[in-house]
N, C-alpha and C positions, 0 to 999 in steps of 0.2 A: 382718281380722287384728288380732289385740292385744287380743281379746276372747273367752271362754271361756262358753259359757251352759249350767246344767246345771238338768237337772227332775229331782225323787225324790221319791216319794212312800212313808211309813212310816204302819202303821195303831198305832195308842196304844189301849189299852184302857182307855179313861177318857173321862168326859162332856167337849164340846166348853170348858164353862169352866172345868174344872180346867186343863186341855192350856192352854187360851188365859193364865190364870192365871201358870202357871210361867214359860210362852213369854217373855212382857211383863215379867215379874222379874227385873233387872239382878241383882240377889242370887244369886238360886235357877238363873239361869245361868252365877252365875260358879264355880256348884258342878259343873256339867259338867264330863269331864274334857278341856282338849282347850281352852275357854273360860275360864278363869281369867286373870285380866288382858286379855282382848279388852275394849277399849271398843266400847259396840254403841249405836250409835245409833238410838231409834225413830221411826216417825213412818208414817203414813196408819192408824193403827189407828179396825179397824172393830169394837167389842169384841164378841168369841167369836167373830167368823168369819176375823180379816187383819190383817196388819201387814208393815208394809216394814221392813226392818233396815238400815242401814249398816255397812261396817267399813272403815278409811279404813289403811294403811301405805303406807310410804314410795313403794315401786314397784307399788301397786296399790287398788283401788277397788271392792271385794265390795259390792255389793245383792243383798239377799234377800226376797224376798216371797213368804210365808206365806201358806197360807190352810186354813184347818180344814171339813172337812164332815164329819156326822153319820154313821155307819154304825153299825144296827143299837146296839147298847149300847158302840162303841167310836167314837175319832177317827179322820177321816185326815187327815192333814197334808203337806200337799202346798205344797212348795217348788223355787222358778224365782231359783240362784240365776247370778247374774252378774258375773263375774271382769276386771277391765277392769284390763289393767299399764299400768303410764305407763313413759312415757320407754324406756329400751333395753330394758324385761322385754319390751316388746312382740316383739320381734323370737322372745321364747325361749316364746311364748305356747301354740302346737301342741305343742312338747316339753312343757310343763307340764297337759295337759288329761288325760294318764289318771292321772296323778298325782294332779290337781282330784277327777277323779269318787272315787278310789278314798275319799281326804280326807273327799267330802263325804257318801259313804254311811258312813264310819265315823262322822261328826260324827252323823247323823240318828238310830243306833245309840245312842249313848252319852247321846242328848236325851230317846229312847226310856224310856233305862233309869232316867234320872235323873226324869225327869217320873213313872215307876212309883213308885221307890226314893220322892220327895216327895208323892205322892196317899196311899199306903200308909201312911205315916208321919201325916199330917195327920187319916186317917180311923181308927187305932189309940188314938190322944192324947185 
C-alpha cells in the first residue's frame, strides 16, 4: 500500500537516438505539454537504450525508467513508472491509481508528439 507501479509502452517513429536525444533534454522536455516546470532528475543512463528519471514533490516520489528498443524504422519506448506517496497520500494511494494510468498514458502521448513535432523540425533546418 502507498505505492502505484505502472508499465506503457508507446511506438515513436524515429531512430532510437533521436527518441534517446530529446528524452535526456531537460530543455526540449520542458516543451512537453504537461512538463514545464517538472524538475527531472537523471541518472543510470545507458545512452540510446535507458535512463531512470526522478520527480521528487512534497507528498510523493515518481521513478521512471525508460528503455528504448529498435522496431523495424521506428522506437519503442517503454516505461515502468513508480508512484510512491509519503506521509498520509499513502492512505489515498488506490483512489489515485486510475487517475495515475489515465495521467501517464496522456503524458506518453503528448512525449509522442513533441519528440515528432522536435525530429521533424531539426531534419527540415
Amino acid at each position: 500500500m502507498g505505492s502505484i507501479t505502472i508499465e506503457s509502452t508507446v511506438l515513436i517513429p524515429w531512430g532510437r537516438q533521436e527518441v534517446y536525444a530529446f528524452c535526456v533534454d531537460e530543455k526540449a522536455r520542458a516543451a512537453v505539454p504537461g512538463q514545464d516546470g517538472v524538475r527531472v532528475l537523471f541518472a543510470d543512463h545507458v545512452p540510446d537504450r535507458s535512463w531512470t528519471e526522478t520527480h521528487e514533490t512534497g507528498s510523493e516520489t515518481i521513478t521512471i525508467t525508460c528503455s528504448l528498443y529498435p522496431v523495424a524504422d521506428s522506437t519503442r519506448l517503454t516505461v515502468n513508472a513508480l508512484y510512491a506517496s509519503k506521509g498520509l497520500g499513502r492512505l489515498f494511494s488506490a483512489a489515485k491509481d486510475g487517475s495515475y494510468r489515465k495521467q501517464e498514458a496522456a503524458r506518453l502521448a503528448a512525449l509522442k508528439k513533441a519528440v515528432d513535432r522536435s525530429v521533424r523540425k531539426a531534419k527540415n533546418v
